[in-house]
C-alpha positions as a Python dict, from the first residue, in 0.01 Angstrom:
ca = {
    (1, 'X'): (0, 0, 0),
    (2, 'X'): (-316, -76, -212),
    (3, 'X'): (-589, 161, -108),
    (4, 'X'): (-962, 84, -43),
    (5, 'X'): (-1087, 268, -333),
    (6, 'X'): (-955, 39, -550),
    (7, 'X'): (-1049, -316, -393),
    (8, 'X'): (-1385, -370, -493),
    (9, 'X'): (-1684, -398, -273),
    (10, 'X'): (-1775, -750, -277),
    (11, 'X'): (-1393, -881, -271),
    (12, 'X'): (-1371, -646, 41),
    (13, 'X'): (-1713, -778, 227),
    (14, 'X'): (-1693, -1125, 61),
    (15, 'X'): (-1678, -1286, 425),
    (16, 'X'): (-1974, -1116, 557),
    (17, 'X'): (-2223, -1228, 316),
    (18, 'X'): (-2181, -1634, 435),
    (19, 'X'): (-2190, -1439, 830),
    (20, 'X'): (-2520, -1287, 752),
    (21, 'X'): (-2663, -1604, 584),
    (22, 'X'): (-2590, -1802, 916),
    (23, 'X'): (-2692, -1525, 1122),
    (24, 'X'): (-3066, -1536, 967),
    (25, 'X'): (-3053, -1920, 993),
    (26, 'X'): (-2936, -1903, 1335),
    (27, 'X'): (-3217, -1625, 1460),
    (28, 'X'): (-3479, -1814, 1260),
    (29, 'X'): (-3398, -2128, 1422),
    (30, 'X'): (-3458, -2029, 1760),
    (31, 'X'): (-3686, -1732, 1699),
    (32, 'X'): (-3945, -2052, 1574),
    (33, 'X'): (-3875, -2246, 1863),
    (34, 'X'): (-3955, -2007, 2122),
    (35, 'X'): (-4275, -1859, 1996),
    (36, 'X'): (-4400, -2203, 1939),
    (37, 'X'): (-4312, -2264, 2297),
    (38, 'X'): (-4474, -1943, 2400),
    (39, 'X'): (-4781, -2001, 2237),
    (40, 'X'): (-4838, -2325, 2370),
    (41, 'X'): (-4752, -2187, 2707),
    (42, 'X'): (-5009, -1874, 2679),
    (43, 'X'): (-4701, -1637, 2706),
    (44, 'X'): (-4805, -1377, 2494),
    (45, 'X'): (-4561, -1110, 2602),
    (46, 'X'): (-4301, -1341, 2593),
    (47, 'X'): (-4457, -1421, 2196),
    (48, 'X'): (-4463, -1028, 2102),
    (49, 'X'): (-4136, -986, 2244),
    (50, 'X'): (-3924, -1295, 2029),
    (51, 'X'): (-4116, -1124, 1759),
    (52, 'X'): (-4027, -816, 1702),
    (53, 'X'): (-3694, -829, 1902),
    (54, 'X'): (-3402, -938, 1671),
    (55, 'X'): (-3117, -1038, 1945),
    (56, 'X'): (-2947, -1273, 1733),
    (57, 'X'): (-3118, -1580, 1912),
    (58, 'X'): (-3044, -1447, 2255),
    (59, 'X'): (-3396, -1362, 2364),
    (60, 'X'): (-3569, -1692, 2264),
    (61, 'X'): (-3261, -1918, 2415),
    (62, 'X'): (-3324, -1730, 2747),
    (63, 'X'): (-3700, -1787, 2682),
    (64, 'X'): (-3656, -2135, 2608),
    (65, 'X'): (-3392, -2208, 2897),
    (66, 'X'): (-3666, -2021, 3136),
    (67, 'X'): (-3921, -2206, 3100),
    (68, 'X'): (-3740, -2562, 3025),
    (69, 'X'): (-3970, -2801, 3183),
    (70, 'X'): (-3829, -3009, 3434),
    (71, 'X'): (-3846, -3401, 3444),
    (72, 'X'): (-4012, -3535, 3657),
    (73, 'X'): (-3859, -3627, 3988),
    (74, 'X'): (-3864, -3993, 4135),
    (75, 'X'): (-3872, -4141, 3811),
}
């Protein structure tokens, strides 16, 4: 059995490096989204919040999902 000590690092990790790279796209993505949305809706908790709070796109989906405006009905 081949020990850890003497894979190297980056052959041990080399999956996580393409994970983190879509992980920052993925939080950038939305994180832009929702503050734009927030700042055109005069949400400025909602603004600080997405932010400084890094939740992997979580907090701005719920943002954006919240405050989804609705069509219009009867047309």
């Amino acid at each position: 059995m081949e020990s850890f000590s003497n894979l190297g690092f980056l052959d041990t990790l080399s999956w996580l490096f393409p994970l983190l790279i879509f992980l920052v796209l993925w939080e950038a993505v939305w994180k832009v989204i929702a503050m734009w949305k927030s700042a055109r809706n005069n949400h400025l908790a909602w603004f600080i919040f997405i932010a400084l709070i890094n939740t992997v796109g979580i907090l701005p989906i719920i943002y954006i999902i919240k405050y989804k405006k609705k069509k219009e009905e009867g047309k």
